[in-house]
C-alpha positions in Angstrom: -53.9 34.6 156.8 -52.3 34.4 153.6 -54.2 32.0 152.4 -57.4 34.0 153.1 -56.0 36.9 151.3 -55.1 34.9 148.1 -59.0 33.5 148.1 -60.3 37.1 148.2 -58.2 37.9 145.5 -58.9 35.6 143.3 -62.7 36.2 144.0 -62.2 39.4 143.4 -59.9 39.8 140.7 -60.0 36.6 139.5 -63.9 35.6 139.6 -65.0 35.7 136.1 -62.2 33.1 134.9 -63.0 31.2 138.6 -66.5 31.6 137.8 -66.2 30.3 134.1 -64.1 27.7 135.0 -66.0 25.9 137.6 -69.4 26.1 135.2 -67.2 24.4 132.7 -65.5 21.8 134.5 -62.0 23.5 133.8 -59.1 24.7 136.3 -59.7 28.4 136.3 -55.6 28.7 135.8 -56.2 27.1 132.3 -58.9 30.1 131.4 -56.4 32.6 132.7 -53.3 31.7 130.5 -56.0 31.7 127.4 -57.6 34.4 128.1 -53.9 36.2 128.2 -52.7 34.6 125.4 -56.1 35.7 123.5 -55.3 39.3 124.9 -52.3 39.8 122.9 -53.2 38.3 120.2 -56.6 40.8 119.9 -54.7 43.8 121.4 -56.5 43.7 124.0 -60.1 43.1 123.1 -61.1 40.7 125.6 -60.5 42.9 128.3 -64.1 44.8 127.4 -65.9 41.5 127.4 -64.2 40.7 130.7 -65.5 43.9 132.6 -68.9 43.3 130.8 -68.8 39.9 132.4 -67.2 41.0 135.9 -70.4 43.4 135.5 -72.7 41.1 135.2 -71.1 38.9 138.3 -70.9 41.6 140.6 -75.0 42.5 140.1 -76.4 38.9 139.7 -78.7 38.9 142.3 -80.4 42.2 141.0 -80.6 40.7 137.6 -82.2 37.4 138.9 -84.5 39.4 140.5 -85.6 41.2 137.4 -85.6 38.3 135.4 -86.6 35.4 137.7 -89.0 36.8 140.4 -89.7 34.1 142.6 -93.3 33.1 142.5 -95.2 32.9 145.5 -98.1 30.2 145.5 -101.0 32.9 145.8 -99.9 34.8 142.9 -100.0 31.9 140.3 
């Protein structure tokens, strides 16, 4: 139960530096601590290009549908 509730979390809260980790090949923890360390060190900066990004996550099936229509074999 826990467990469950941890992984939803860290989809949730968590997913960009999840998301960014596992495209690089990088334990997400290690992208967390940076990214917080980066934080303070900006005052805070990052934090817009982290909702921009959490943005972009949360709606990437409407953008690949803009973007990359899937194209049937009649239409080409």
């Amino acid at each position: 139960m826990i467990q469950s509730i941890i992984l939803w979390f860290e989809d949730k809260a968590f997913g960009v530096c999840h998301s960014i980790g596992k495209y690089l090949g990088i334990p997400a923890g290690i992208i967390r601590k940076y990214f917080v360390y980066l934080s303070f060190f900006t005052f805070g900066s990052p934090v817009i290009i982290y909702f921009v990004l959490l943005f972009f996550k949360e709606n990437k099936r409407f953008f690949q549908r803009i973007f990359f229509p899937k194209a049937n074999i009649w239409e080409l």
